[in-house]
N, C-alpha and C positions, 0 to 999 in steps of 0.2 A: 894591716890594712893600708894601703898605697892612698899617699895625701891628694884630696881631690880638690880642687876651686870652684866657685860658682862665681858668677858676677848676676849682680841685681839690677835692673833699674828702679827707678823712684817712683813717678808717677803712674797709679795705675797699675804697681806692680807693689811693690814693699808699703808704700803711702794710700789711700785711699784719695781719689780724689778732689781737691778744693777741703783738703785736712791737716792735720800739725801732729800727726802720731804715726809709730808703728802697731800694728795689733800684736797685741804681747805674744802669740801663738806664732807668731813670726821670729820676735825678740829670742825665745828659748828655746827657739828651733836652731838659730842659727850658732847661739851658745853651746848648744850639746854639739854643734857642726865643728865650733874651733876647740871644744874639749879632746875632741876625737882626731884633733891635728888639721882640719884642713881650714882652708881659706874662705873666708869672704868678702868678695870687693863691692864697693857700689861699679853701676856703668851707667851713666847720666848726660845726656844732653845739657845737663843745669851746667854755670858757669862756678868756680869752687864761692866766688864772693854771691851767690844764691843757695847755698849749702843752707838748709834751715839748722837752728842749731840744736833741736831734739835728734838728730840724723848724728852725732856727736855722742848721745845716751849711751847706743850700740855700740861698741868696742869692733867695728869691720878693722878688717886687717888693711884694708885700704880703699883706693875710691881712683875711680879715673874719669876724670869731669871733663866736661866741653866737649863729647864727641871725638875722647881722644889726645885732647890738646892739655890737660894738666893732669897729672900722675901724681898721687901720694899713696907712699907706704909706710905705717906705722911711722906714722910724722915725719919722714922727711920727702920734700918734693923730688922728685926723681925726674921729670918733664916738663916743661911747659913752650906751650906754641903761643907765639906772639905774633899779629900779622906787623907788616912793617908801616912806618907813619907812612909812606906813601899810598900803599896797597888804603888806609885806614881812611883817606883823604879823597880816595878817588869811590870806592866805596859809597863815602854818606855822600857823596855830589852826587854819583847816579841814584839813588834812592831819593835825593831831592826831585831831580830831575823828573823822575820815572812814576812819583807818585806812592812809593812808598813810607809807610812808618816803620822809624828804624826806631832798632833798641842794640846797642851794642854789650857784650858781654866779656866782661872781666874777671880775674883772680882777685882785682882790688875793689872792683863794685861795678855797676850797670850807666849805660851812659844811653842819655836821651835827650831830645830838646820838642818837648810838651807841644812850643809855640808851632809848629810845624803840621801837626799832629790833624788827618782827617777823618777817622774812622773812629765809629764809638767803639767796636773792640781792643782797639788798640791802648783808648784814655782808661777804658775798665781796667785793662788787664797790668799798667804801669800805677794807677789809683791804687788797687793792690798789694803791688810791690812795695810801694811808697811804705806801705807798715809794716814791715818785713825787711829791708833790704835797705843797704846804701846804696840809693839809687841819686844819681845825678843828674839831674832832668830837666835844666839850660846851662848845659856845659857846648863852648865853641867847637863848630869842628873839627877846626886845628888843634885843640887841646882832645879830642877821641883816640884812643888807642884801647884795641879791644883783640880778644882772641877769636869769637864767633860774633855772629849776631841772628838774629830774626825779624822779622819782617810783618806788615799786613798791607797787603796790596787796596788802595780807595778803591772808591767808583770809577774815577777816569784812570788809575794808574796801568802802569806798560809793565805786567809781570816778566813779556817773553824778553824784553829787552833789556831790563834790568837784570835776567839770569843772564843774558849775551856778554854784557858790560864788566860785571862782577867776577865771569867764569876762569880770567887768567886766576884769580886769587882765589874762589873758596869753590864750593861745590852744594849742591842746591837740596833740599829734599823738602816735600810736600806734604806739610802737621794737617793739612784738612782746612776748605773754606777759604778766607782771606791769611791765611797764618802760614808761615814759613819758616824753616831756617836754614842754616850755611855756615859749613867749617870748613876750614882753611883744606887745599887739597893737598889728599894724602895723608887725611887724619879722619878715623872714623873710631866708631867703638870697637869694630874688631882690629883696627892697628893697635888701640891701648893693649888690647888682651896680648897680640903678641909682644909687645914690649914686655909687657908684665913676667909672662911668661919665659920671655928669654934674661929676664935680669935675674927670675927666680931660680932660674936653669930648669922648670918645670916643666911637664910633655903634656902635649895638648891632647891627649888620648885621654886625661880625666878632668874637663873641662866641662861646666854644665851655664847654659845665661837662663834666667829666665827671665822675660817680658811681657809687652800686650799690644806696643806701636808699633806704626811703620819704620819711625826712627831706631828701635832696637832690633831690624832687618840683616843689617853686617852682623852684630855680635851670633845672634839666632844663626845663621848660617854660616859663622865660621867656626864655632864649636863641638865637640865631637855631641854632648847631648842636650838639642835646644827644648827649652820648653816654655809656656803658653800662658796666661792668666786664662780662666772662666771666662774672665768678664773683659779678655781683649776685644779691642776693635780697631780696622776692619775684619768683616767674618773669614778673610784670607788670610789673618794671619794662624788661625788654627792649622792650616797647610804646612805651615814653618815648621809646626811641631813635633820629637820624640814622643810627647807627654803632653797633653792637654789636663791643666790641674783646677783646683774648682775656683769661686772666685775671690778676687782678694776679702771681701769681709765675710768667705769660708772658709776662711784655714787656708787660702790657696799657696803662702810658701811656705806652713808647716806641712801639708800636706804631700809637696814636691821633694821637702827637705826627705819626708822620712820616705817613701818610695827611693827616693839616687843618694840620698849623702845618709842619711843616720845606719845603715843598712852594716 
């Protein structure tokens, strides 16, 4: 049997969610997957310092966090993208500027300044994290240094010029509503998959992602078999898919497992 990989995403796909579990149907899917020799990575928009640490339970063979930007295999870091303190600096000034709520994202934790802060989804969604997360939430400026970050555009904010501003450094993509995010350019989920794969010396011909967002878009179509959650959304991304699987609280990665990988 020729070793195959998958890469997962987190939310909405392996995680149920606004939850803190894997469905064990998933868990002992993915174990009979590494019994039988292949691979399993996380592919995560999350920053590695927002890794929950139930995601640690699962023995994956590795994880390529940030969109790209931090690569582990079997514990040791293999990548990491850092932007530069200036690129970091000029950054949270246009987001000042432009009316956005920044949250920058780290390998060593999450960085924010609360006082700044105008949008109730912004205060919910850092309130949150705050129970979960080394989150740093009136740290200076000048003291920011992050790999990604995300965004929620206020009432009066300047979404278009704020992508204008930022665009020599990262590259934009649209989470729905007021929410954003932005990694460094030249890093996405499917550059991790080829690093991965070229450090594994593995051929992308047994390559499998599955997802559910617009964010898991690069991975989904650079692998030879993408496939779907049920319970994706939007209804355009069931178009991305080899395989449309049911939804995640039915069986939807044991399900994909045993169709492409237990086989």
């Amino acid at each position: 049997m020729e070793r195959k990989i998958v890469f997962l995403d987190i939310d909405g796909t392996l995680v149920p969610e606004r939850s803190a579990y894997i469905p064990e149907s998933a868990c002992a899917a993915i174990a009979r997957a590494q019994a039988l020799g292949h691979l399993v990575f996380i592919n995560t928009g999350r920053a590695w310092s927002n890794m929950d640490r139930f995601l640690f339970d699962t023995p994956f063979d590795g994880f390529i966090c940030g969109c790209g930007t931090y690569i582990v295999y079997r514990g040791e870091v293999l990548l990491h993208k850092v932007l530069s303190e200036e690129a970091c600096r000029s950054i949270y000034r246009s987001a000042l500027d432009c009316g956005m709520d920044f949250m920058g994202e780290a390998d060593h934790g999450l960085y924010c300044d609360l006082s700044t802060y105008r949008t109730r989804e912004a205060r919910d969604f850092i309130e949150d994290l705050k129970t979960r997360y080394d989150l740093k939430d009136d740290t200076p400026a000048s003291q920011m240094r992050f790999d990604k970050f995300i965004t929620w555009t206020s009432r009066n904010g300047d979404l278009k010029r704020f992508i204008r501003e930022v665009s020599p450094y990262v590259t934009y993509t649209d989470r729905g509503g007021i929410f954003s995010e932005y990694v460094p350019c030249g890093y996405t989920k499917a550059t991790g998959i080829d690093f991965v794969l070229e450090r594994l010396g593995l051929s992308a011909e047994n390559t499998y992602a599955i997802g559910d967002g617009p964010n898991d878009l690069p991975m989904l179509r650079h692998v030879a078999h993408p496939i779907v959650m049920g319970n994706s959304s939007p209804a355009s991304m069931f178009d991305e898919a080899e395989y449309v699987t049911t939804d995640i609280l039915d069986n939807g990665i044991a399900n994909a497992f045993e169709k492409f990988i237990l086989k």
